[in-house]
N, C-alpha and C positions, 0 to 999 in steps of 0.2 A: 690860321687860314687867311689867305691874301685876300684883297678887296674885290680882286677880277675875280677869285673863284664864287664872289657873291653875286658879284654884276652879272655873271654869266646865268644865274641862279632863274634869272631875270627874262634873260635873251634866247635862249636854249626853247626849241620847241616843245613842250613839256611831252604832249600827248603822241604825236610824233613818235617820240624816244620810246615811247613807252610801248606803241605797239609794237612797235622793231624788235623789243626785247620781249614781249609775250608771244612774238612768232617764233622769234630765236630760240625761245625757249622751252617748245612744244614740238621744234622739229625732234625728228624718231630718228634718225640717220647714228648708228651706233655710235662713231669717233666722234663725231662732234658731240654729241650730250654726254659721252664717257670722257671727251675731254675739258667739258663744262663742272663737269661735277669733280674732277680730282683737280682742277684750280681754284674753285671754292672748297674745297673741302681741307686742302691743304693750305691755302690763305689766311683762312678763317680758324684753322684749329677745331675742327667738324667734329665732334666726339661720338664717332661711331659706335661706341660701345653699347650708347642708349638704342642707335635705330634698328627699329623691328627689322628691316631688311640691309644685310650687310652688301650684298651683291648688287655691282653694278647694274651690272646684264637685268636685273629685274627692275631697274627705273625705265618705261619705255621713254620719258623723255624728262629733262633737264627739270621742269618743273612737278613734278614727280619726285624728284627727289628732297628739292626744295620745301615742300609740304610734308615730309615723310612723315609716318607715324613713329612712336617712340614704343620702344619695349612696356609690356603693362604695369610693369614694376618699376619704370622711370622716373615716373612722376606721382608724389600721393598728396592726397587730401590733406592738411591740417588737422589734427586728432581730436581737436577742439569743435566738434558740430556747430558752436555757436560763433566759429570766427569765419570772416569772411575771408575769400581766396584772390591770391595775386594771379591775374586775369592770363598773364603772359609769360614767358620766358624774356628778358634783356636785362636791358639797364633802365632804370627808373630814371626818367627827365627831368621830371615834377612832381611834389607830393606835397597837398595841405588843405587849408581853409579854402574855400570861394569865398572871396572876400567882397560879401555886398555886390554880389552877383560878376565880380571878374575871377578870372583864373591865371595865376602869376604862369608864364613862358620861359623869361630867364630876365635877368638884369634887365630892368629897364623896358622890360616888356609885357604884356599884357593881354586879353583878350575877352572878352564876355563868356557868358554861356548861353547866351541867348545866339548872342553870332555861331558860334560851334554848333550849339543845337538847329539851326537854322528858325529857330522860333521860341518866339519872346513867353508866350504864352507857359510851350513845355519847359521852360527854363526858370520860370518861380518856383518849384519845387527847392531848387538848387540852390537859392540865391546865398544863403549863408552853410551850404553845404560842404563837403569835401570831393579832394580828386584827386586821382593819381595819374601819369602820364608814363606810360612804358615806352620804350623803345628798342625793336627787335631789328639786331644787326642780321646780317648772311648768316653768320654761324647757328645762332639760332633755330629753335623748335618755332615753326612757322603757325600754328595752331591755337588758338584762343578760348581760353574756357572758362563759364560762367564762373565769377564771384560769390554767387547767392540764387538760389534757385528764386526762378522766374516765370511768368508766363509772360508771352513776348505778345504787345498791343500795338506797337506801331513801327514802319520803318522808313527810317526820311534819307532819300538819296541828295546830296548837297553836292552840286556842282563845283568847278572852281580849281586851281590850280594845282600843278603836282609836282612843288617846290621839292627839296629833297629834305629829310627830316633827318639829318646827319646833326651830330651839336653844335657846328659850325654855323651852318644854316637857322636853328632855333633861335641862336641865339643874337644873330645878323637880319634876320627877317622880321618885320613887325607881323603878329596876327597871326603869324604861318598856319597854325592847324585850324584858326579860323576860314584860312583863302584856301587852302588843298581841300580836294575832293573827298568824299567823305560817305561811309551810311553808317547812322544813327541808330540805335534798335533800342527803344523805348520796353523796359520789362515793368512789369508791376512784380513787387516781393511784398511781403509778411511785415517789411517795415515802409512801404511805401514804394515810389518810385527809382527806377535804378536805369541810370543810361551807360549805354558802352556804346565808344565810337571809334570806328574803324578809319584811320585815317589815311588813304592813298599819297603816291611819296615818287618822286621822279623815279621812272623806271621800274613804278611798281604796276605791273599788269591785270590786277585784280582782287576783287573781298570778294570771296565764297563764303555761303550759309548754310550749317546744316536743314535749315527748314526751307531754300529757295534757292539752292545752287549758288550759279555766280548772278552775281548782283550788281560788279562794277568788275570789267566792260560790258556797257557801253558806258562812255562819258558823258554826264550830260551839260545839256543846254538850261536845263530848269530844273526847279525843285520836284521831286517824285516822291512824293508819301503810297505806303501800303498800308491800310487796315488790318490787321491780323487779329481782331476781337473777337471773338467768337468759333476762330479756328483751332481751338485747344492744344496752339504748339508752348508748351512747357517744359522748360529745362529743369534740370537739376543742378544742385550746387556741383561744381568740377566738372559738368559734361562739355563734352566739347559744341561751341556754338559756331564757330568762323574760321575763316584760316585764310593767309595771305598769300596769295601769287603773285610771290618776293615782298620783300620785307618792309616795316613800315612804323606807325606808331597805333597803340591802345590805350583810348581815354577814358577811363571809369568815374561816373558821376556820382552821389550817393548824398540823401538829404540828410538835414543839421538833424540829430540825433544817432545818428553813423560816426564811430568815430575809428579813424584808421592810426594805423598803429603808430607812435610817436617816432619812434626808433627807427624807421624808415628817411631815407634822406637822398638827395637826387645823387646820381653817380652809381647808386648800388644795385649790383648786379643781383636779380632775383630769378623765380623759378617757377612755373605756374602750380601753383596747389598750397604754396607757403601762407601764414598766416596775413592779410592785406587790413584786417579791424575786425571789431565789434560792434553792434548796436545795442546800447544799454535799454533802451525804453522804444516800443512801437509808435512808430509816429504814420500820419496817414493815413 
């Protein structure tokens, strides 16, 4: 990928684009969303075969379909109860060690966990933990689903750019998914602490939550935490928690005594529900 398509990475009105393409993509006007949906669907290699709904005519609009659900036989759990689940459908970016509290990006790159998590504090759990980094192209199941049952404590909205999370970009950008927009959803599990974070991405028009809707639009200006202590929202391992309107990346956190599966390596394409690790011994 050329230099200007990085420099433009730069220049390009992030937010801007982005609403352009969350109105475009919510217009109801039949031709245009039935003509949105068979140029990704035919681009990308869309494999119909999984979506609960095969008929155009029943997306009222472009991002409707984008989100679709999957037949209930799609996708399954890992048969293993005690292994943890691959959070996403894509291709895996990243997968390993936090290394004394950073998180390798690609070549040469880097970033905290403290920066990603927007706070230093919630990020010592992490410091010698593991992480996975998915990344969910157009073709793609748009939908995210807990790794490990959860009860969900806090949710930190993190302002800041909406670089495009393409590999080109990863791996040409310092910090990227430290500087893109971002909500954090801090779970408590059985072995501790577990963060998944949703990472917004040029031309990606929002993170929906199953327990608070959409959540990002709007963009913000400042950091936004929600408490959610005491409010008994609780997932189950495989339920669905979030989902992307349009596509994006999934950062999963998980402290040292978590150990994910060795065999996993960046490039490989996964599946949400496949085996993601183990935790040998309860920690926290």
């Amino acid at each position: 990928m050329s230099s200007l398509a990085v420099l433009l990475q730069y220049a390009l009105p992030h937010r801007f684009l982005s609403r352009l393409v969350m109105w475009a993509t919510r217009l109801r006007i039949p031709f245009w969303k039935n003509f949105l949906i068979r140029q990704i669907a035919s681009r990308f290699a869309v494999n119909w075969d999984e979506a609960a709904e095969h008929d155009l005519a029943a997306y009222p609009h472009f991002n409707a379909f984008f989100t679709r659900a999957l037949k209930p036989d799609a996708r399954r759990a890992d048969a293993d109860p005690a292994s943890l689940l691959m959070p996403a459908d894509g291709h895996i970016s990243q997968v390993g060690r936090i290394e004394d509290g950073r998180i390798f990006q690609a070549k040469g790159q880097s970033f905290t966990a403290a920066e990603l998590l927007g706070d230093a504090e919630a990020a010592a759990p992490f410091v010698q933990g593991e992480f996975i980094t998915v990344y969910l192209s157009p073709r793609d199941y748009h939908r995210v689903h807990m790794p490990w049952a959860g009860t969900l404590r806090e949710t930190v909205h993190v302002p800041g750019r909406l670089f495009s999370v393409a590999p080109f970009a990863v791996q040409a950008i310092p910090r990227l998914f430290a500087r893109n927009e971002r909500l954090v959803c801090h779970f408590d599990t059985d072995f501790g602490p577990m963060a998944v974070v949703m990472v917004g991405a040029m031309l990606v028009s929002g993170v929906e939550t199953v327990w608070n809707g959409v959540d990002i639009p709007p963009y913000g200006n400042r950091i936004v935490r929600r408490d959610w202590r005491g409010k008994q929202i609780h997932l189950q391992r495989f339920d669905e928690m979030a989902r992307f309107n349009m596509g994006s990346t999934v950062i999963v956190l998980v402290p040292q005594g978590v150990h994910l599966d060795e065999a996993l390596r960046a490039e490989q394409a996964v599946q949400v529900g496949q085996a993601l690790g183990r935790f040998a011994t309860r920690v926290g």
